[in-house]
N, C-alpha and C positions, 0 to 999 in steps of 0.2 A: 482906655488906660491898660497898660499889660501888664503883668503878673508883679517885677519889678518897681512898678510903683508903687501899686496896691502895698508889698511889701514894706516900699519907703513910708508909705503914707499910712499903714496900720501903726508902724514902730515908734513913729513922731507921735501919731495920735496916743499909743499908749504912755508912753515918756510925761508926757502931758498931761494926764487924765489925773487925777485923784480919785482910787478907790472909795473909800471910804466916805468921801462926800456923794458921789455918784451913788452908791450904796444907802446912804441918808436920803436922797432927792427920790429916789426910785424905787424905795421898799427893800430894793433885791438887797439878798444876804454878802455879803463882800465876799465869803468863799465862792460863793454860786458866779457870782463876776469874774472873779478872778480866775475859775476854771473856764468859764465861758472863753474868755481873752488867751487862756493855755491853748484853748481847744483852735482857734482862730487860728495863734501863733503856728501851731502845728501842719496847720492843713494849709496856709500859707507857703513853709519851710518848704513842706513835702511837695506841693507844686513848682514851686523855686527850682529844685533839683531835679526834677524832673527836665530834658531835655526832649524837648516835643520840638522833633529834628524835619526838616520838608528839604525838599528838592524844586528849586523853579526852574521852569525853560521861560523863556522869554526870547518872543520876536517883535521889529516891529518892521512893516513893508511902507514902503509907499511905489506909487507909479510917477513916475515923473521926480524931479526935487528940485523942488518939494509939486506935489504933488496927491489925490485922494489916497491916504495910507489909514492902515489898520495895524492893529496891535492883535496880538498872540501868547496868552500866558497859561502855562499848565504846571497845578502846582501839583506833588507826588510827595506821600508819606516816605519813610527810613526803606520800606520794602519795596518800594516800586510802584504802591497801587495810586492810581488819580485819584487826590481829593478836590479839584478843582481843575473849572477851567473858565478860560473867557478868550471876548473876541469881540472888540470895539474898533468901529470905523472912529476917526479921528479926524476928519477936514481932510483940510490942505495941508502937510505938513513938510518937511524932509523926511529923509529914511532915520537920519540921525535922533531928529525929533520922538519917532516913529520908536525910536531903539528906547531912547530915555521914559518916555510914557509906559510903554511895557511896562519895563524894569520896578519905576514905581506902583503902578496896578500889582503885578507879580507878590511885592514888598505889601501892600495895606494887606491882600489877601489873606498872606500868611501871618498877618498881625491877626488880622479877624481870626483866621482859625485856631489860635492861641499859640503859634510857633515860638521857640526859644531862640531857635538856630535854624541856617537857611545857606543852602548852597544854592548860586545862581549857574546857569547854564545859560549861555548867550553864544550867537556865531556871529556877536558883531565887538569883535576884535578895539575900535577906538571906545565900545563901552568899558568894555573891560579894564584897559588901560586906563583911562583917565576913572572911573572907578577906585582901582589899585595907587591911582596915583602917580604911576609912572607920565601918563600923558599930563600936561597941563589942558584944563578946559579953555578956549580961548572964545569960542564960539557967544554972543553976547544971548542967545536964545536960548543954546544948551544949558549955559552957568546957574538960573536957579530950577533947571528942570535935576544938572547934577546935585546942586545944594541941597536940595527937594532927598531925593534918594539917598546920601551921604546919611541924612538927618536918618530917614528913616531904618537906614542900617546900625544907628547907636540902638535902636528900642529893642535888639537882640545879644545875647549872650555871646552869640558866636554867627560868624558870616562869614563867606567865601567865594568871591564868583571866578569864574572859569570861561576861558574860551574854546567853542566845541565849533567842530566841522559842519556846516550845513546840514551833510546829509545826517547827523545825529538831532537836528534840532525839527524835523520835519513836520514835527503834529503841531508845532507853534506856529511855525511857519503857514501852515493851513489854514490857521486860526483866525491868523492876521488879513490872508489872502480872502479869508470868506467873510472877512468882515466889511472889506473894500464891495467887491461883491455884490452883497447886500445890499449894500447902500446906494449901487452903481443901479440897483433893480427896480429901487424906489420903497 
């Protein structure tokens, strides 16, 4: 659950609660509760606003397509530094397939590390687009790997992806490459 819910789901629960009975059932002083739920509120708020900002690359290869493909994600703080990386072989997939997989790995990561907001970096051009919206998904494989990632770009404040040149996307690209690799070695 990330920080936005917790928030949703402190506020209903409090909206709800009756001090004063809770304070009866439980001994505690109703001021002592009621600062407790300020104190909650608080640290809640100050998380909220806080914008805990990442940067994704995301690749995904395959050989052939489809083909033994691997994925490539590396997720980077506001400054530049790597807080993550990964690199899964995948089957048999397309490149396309290969691209959507990413992108979602890339996405839970940064949910796991508590992100608010997320710029994605990709050099595959038809993500981005149908992403954005501009492309229509038509593909019947792609549709709930796109639905899949749509969803999980609501669970952020703020998102952005972007189409970058190859030679910009290269350590993802490795990633992806060494994952095939791997798998190819036994």
């Amino acid at each position: 659950m990330n920080k936005k819910k917790y928030c949703e789901l402190f506020h209903k629960l409090r909206k709800n609660i009756s001090i004063p009975a809770l304070s009866s059932e439980t001994g505690v002083k109703k001021a002592e509760i009621e600062l407790l739920f300020d104190h909650i509120e608080n640290i809640l708020n100050s998380s909220e606003q806080k914008a805990n900002k990442v940067i994704i690359y995301t690749d995904g290869a395959a050989r052939g397509n489809p083909g033994p493909a691997g994925l490539g994600v590396i997720v980077e703080d506001e400054t530049g530094n790597t807080v993550a990386e990964l690199s899964e072989f995948l089957g048999k997939v397309t490149n396309n397939v290969a691209e959507y997989r990413a992108l979602e790995r890339g996405l839970e990561k940064a949910l796991n590390l508590g992100a608010s907001s997320v710029l994605i970096k990709t050099d595959s051009e038809l993500l981005t687009k149908q992403i954005e919206g501009f492309y229509r998904v038509r593909n019947k494989t792609l549709i709930p790997l796109h639905q899949k990632c749509k969803e999980l770009l609501t669970e952020f404040t703020e998102h952005a992806i972007v189409h970058i040149p190859r030679a910009l996307n290269k350590r993802a690209d490795v990633l992806a490459n060494n994952a095939i690799d791997k798998a190819s070695r036994g």
